[in-house]
The first five atom37 places (N, CA, C, CB, O) and aatype in JSON, in Angstrom:
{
  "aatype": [20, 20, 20, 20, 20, 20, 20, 20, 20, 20, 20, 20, 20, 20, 20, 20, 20, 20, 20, 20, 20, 20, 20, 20, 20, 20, 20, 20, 20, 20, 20, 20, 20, 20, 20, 20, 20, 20, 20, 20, 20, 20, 20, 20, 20, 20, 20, 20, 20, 20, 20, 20, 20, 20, 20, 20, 20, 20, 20, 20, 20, 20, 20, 20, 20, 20, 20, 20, 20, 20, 20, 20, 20, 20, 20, 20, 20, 20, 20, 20, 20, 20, 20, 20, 20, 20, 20, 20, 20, 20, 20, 20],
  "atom_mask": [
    [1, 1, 1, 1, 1],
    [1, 1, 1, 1, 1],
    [1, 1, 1, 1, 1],
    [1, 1, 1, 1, 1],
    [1, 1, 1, 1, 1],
    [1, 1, 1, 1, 1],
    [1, 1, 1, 1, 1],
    [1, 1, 1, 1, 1],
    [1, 1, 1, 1, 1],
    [1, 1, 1, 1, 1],
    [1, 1, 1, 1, 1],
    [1, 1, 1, 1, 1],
    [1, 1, 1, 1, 1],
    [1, 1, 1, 1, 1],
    [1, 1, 1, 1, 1],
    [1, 1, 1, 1, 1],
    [1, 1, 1, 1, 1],
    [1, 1, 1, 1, 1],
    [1, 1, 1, 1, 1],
    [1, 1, 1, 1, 1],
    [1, 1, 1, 1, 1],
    [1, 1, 1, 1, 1],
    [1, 1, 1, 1, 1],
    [1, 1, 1, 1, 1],
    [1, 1, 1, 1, 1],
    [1, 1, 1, 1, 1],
    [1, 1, 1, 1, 1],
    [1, 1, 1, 1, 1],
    [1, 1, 1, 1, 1],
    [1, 1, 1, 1, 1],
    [1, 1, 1, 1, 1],
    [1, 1, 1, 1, 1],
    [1, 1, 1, 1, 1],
    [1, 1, 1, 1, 1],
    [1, 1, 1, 1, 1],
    [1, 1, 1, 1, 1],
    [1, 1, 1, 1, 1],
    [1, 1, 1, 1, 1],
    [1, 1, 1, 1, 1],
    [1, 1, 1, 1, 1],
    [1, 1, 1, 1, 1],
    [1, 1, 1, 1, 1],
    [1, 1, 1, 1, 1],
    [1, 1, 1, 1, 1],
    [1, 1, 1, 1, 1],
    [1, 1, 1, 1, 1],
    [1, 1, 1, 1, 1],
    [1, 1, 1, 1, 1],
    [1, 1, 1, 1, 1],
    [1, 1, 1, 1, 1],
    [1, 1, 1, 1, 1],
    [1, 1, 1, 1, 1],
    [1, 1, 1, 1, 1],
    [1, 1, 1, 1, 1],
    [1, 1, 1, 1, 1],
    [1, 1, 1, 1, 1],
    [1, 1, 1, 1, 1],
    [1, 1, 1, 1, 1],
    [1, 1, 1, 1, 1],
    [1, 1, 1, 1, 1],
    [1, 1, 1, 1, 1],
    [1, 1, 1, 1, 1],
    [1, 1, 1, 1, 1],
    [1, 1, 1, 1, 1],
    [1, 1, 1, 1, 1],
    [1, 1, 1, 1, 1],
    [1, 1, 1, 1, 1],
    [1, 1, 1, 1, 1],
    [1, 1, 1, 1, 1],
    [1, 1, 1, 1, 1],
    [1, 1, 1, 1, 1],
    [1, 1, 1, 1, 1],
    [1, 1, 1, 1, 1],
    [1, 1, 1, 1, 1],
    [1, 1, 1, 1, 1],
    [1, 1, 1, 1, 1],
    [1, 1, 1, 1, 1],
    [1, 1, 1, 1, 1],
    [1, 1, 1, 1, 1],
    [1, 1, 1, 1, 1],
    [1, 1, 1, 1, 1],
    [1, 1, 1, 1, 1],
    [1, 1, 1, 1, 1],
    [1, 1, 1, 1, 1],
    [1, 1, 1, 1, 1],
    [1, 1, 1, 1, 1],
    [1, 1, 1, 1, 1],
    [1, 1, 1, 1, 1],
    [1, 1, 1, 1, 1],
    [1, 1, 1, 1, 1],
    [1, 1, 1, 1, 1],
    [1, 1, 1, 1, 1]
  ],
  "atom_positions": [
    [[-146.74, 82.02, -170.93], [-148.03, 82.54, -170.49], [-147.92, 84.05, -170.29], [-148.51, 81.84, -169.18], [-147.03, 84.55, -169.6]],
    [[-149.03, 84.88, -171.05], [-149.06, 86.17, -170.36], [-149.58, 87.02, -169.2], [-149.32, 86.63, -170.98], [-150.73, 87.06, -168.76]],
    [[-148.35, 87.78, -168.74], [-149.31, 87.9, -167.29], [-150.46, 88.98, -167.88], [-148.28, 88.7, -165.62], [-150.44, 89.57, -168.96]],
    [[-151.81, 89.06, -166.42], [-152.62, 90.49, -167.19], [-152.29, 91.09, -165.79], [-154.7, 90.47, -167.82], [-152.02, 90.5, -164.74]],
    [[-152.37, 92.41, -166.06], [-152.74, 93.2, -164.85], [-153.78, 94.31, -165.42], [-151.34, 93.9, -164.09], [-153.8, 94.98, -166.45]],
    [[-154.56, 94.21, -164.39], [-155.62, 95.28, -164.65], [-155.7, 96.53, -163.58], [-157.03, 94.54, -164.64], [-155.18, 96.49, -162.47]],
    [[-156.3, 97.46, -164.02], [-156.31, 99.04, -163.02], [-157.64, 99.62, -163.64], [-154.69, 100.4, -163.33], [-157.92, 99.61, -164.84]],
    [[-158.39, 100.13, -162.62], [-159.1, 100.78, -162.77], [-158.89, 102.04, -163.06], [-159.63, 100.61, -162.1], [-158.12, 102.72, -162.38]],
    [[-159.61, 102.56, -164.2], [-158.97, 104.29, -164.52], [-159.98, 105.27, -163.96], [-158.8, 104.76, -166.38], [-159.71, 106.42, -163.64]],
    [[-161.19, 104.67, -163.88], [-162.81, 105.49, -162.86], [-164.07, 103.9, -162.97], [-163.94, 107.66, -164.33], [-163.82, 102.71, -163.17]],
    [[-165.02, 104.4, -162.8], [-165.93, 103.2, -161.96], [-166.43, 102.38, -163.9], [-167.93, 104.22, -160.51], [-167.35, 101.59, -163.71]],
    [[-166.16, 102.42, -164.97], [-166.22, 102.13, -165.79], [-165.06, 101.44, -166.83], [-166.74, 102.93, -165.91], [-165.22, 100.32, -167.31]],
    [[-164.19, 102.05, -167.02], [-163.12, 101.81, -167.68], [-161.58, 101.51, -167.02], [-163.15, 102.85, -168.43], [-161.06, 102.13, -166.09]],
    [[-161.28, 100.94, -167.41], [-159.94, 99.8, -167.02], [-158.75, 99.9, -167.92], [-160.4, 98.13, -167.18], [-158.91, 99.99, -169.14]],
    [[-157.54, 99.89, -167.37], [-156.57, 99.75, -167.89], [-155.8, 98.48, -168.01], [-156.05, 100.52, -167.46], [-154.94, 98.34, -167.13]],
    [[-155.94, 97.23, -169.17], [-155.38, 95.85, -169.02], [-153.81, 95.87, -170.09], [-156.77, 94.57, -169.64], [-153.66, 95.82, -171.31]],
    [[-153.04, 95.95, -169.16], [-151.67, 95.3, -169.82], [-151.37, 93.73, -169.56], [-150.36, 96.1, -169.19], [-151.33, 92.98, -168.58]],
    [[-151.18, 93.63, -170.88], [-150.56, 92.2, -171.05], [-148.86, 91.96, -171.14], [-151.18, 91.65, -172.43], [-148.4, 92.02, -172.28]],
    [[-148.03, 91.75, -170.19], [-146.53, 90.69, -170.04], [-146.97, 89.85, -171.27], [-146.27, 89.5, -168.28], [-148.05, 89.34, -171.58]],
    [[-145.67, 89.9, -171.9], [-145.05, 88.5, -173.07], [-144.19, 89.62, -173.97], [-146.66, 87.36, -174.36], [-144.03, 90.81, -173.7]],
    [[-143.6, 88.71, -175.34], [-142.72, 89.21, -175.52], [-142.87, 90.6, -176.12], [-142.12, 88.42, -176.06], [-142.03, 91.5, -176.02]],
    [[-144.29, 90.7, -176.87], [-144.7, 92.64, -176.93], [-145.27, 93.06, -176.01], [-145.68, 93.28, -178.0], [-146.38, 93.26, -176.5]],
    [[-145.36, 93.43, -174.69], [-146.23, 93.74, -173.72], [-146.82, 94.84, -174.87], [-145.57, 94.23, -172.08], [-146.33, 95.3, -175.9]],
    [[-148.3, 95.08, -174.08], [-149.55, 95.57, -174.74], [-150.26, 96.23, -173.97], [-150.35, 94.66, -175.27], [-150.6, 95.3, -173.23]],
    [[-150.97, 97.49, -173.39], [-152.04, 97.8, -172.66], [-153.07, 97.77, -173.72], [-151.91, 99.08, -171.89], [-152.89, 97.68, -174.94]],
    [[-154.61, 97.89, -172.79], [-155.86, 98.24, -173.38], [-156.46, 98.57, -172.58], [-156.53, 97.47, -174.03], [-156.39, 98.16, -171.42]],
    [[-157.74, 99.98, -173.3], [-158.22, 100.25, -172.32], [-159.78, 99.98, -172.86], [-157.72, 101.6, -171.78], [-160.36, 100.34, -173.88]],
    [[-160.27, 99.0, -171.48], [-161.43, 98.52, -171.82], [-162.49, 99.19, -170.74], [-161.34, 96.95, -171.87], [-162.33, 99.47, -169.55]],
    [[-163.88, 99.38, -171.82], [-164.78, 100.06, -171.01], [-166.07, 98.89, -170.59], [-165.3, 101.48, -171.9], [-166.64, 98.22, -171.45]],
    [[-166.3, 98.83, -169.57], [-167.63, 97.71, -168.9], [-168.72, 98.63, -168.3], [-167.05, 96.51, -167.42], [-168.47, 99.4, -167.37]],
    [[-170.35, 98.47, -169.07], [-170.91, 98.62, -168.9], [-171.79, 98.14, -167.5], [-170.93, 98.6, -169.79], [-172.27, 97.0, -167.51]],
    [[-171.96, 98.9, -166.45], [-172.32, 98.19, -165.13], [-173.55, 97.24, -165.69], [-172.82, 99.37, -163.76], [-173.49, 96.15, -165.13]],
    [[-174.53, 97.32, -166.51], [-175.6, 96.14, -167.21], [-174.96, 94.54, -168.03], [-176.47, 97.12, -168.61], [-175.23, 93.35, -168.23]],
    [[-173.92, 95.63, -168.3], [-173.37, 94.37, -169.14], [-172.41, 93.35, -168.11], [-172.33, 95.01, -170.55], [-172.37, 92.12, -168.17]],
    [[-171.72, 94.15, -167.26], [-170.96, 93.59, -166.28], [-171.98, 92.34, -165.49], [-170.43, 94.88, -165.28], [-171.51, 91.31, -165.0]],
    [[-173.4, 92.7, -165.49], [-174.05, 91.78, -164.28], [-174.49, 90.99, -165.0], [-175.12, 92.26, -163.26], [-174.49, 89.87, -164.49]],
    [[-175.01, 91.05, -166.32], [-175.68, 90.04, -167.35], [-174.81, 88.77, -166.85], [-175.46, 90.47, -169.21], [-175.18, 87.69, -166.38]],
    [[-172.89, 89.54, -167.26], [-172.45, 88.17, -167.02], [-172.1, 87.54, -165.87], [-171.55, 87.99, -167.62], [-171.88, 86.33, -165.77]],
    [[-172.05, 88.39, -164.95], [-171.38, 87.72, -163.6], [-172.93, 87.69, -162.51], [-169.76, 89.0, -162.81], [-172.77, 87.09, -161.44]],
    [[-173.55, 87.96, -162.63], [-174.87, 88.13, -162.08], [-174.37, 89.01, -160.45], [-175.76, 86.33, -161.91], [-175.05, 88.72, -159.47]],
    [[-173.59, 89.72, -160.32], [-172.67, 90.64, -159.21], [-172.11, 89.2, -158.64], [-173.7, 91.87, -157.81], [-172.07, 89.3, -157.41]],
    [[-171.71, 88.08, -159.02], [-170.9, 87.12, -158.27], [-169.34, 87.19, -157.86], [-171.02, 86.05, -158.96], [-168.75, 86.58, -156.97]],
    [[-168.77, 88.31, -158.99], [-167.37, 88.39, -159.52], [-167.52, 89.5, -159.48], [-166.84, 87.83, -160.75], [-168.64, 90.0, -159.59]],
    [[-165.97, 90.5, -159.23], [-165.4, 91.62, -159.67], [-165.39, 91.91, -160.9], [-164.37, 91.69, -159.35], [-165.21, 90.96, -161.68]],
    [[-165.57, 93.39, -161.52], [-165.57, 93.3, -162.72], [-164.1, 93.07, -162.99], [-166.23, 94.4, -163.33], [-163.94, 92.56, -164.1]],
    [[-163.15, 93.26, -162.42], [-161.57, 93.28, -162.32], [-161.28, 91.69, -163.21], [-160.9, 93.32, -160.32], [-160.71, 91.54, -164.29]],
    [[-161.96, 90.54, -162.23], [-161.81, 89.31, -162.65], [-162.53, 88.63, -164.03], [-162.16, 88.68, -161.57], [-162.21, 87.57, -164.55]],
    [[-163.87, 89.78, -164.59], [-164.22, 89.01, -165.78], [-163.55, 89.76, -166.72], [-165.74, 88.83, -166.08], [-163.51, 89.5, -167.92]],
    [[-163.03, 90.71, -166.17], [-161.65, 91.55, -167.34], [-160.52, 90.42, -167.66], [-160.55, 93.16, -166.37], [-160.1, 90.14, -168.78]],
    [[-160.15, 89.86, -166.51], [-158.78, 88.57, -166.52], [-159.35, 87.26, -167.52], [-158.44, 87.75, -164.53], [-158.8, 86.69, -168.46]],
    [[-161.02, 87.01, -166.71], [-161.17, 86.31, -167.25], [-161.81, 86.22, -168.97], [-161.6, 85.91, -166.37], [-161.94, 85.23, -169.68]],
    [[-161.96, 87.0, -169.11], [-162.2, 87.85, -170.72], [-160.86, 87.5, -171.85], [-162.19, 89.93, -170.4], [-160.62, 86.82, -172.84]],
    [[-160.16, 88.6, -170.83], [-158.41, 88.31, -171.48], [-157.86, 87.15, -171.59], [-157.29, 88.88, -170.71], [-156.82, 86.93, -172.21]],
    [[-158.44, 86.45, -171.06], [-157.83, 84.48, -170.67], [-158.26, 84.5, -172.28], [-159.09, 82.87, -169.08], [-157.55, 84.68, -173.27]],
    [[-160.01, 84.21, -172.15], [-160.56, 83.55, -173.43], [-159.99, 84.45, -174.58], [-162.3, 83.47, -173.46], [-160.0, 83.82, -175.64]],
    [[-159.44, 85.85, -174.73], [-158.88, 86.55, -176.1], [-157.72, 85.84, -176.49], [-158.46, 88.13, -175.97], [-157.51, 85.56, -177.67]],
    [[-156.83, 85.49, -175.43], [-155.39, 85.0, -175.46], [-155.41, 83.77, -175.94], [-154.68, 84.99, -174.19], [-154.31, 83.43, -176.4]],
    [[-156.16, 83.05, -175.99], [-156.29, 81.62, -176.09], [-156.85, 81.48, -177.81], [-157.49, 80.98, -174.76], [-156.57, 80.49, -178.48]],
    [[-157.51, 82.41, -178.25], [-157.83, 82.33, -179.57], [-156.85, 83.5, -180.58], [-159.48, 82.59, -179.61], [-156.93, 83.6, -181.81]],
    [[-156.0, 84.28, -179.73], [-155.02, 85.19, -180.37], [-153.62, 85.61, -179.62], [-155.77, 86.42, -180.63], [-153.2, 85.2, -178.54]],
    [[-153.05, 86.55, -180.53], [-151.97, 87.3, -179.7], [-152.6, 88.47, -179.59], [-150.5, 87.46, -180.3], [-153.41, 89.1, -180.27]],
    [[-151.92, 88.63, -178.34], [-152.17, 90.1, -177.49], [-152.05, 91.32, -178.21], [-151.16, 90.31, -176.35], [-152.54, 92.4, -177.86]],
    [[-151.26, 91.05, -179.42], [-150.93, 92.33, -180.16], [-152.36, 92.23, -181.2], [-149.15, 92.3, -181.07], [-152.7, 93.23, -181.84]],
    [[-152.91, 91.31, -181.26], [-154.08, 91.37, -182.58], [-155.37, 91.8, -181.27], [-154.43, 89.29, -183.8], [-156.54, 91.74, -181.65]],
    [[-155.07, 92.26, -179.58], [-156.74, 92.39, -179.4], [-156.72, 93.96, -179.63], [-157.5, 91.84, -177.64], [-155.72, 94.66, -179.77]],
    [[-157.75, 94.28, -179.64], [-157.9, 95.79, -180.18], [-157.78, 96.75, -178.66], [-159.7, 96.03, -181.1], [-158.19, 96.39, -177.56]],
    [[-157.06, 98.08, -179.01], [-156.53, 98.81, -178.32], [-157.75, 99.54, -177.07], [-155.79, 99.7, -179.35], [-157.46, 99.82, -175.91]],
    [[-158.56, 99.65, -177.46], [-158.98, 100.39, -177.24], [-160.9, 99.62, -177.27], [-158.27, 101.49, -178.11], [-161.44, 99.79, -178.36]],
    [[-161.48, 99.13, -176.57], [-162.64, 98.69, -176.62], [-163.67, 98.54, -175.77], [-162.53, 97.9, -176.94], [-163.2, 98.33, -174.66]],
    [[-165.76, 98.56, -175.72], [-166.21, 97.93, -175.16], [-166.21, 96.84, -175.05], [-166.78, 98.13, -175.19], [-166.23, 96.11, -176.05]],
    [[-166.18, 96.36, -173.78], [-166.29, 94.65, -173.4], [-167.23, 93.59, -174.2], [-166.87, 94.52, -171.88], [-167.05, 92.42, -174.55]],
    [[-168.35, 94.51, -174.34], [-169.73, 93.5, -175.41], [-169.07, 93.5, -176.59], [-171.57, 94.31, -175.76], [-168.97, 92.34, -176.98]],
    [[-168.57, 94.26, -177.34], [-167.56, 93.85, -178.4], [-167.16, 92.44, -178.84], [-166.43, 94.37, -178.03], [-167.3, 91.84, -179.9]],
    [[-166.53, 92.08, -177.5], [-165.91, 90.29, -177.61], [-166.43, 89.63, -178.54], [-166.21, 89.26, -176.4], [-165.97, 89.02, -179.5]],
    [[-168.02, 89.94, -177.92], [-169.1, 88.6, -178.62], [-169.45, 88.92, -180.61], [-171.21, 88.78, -177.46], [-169.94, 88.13, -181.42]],
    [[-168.9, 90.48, -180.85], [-169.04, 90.65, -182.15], [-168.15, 89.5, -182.94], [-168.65, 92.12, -182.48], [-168.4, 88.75, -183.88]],
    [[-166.83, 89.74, -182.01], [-165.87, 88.74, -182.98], [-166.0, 86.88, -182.61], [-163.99, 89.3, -182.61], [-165.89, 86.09, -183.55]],
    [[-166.22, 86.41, -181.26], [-166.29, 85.3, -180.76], [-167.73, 85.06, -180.46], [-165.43, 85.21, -179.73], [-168.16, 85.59, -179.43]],
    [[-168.72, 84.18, -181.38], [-169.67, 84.46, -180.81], [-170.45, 83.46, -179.39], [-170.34, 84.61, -181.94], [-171.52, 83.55, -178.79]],
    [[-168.87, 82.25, -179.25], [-169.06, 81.82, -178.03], [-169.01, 82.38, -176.81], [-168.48, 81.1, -177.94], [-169.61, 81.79, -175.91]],
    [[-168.29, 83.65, -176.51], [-167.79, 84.75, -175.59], [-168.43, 84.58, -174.53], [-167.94, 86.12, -176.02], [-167.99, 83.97, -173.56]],
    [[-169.95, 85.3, -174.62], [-170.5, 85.12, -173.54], [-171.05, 83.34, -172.58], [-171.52, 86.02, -173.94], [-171.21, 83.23, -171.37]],
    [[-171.19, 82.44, -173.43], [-171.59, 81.45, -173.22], [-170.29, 80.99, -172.45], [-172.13, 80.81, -174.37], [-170.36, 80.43, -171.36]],
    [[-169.39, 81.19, -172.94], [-168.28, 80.54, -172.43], [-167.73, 81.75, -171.29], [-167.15, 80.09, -173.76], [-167.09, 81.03, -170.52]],
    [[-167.64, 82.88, -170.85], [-167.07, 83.33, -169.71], [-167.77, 83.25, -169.26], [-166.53, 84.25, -169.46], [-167.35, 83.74, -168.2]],
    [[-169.63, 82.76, -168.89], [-170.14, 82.61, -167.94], [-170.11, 81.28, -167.32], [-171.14, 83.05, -168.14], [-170.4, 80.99, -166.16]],
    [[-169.7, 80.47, -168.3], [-169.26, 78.87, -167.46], [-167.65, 79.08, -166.38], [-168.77, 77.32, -169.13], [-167.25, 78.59, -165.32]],
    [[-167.11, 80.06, -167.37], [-165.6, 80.26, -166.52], [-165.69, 80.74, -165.3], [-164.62, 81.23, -167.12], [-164.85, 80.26, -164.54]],
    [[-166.59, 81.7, -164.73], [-167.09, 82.22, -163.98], [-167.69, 81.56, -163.07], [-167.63, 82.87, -164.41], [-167.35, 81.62, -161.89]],
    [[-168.96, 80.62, -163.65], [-169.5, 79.2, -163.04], [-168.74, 78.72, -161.83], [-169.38, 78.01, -164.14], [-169.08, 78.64, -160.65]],
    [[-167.35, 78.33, -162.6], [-166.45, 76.93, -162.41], [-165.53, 77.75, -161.05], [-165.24, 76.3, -164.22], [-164.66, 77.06, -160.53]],
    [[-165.71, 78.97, -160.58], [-164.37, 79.52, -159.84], [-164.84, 79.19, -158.65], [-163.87, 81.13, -159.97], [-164.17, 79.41, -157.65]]
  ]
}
């Protein structure tokens, strides 16, 4: 399993490294609109970053997510993304 750790770099953008055998950072940017669409302010944006990274990890390796990205992105490539981190979110 990979660990994530996340850091805030200012009130928008995040720094997520992934533990395993290539550790990986990324730096992902969350739109405060886009952040509430999904969590409706229920969750940290910290945790739909983890929980984001859960659902990337589970359909890839850490070395194939892209370096450098917005969060709405996800749903370009997965177009379950949002449907599904808002049940993950749901369920906590």
């Amino acid at each position: 399993m990979n660990s994530i750790q996340i850091a805030p770099i200012d009130a928008t953008t995040f720094s997520v490294s992934i533990g395993g055998r290539t550790p990986t950072t990324h730096i992902v940017t969350v739109s405060p609109g886009y952040a509430k669409r999904l969590t409706a302010d229920k969750v940290s944006v910290e945790l739909l970053l983890e929980k984001s990274f859960e659902f990337l990890l589970e359909r890839e390796s850490n070395t194939s997510i892209l370096r450098s990205f917005e969060l709405s992105v996800i749903g370009q490539y997965f177009s379950e993304y949002e449907r599904v981190i808002r049940e993950k979110l749901d369920n906590l």
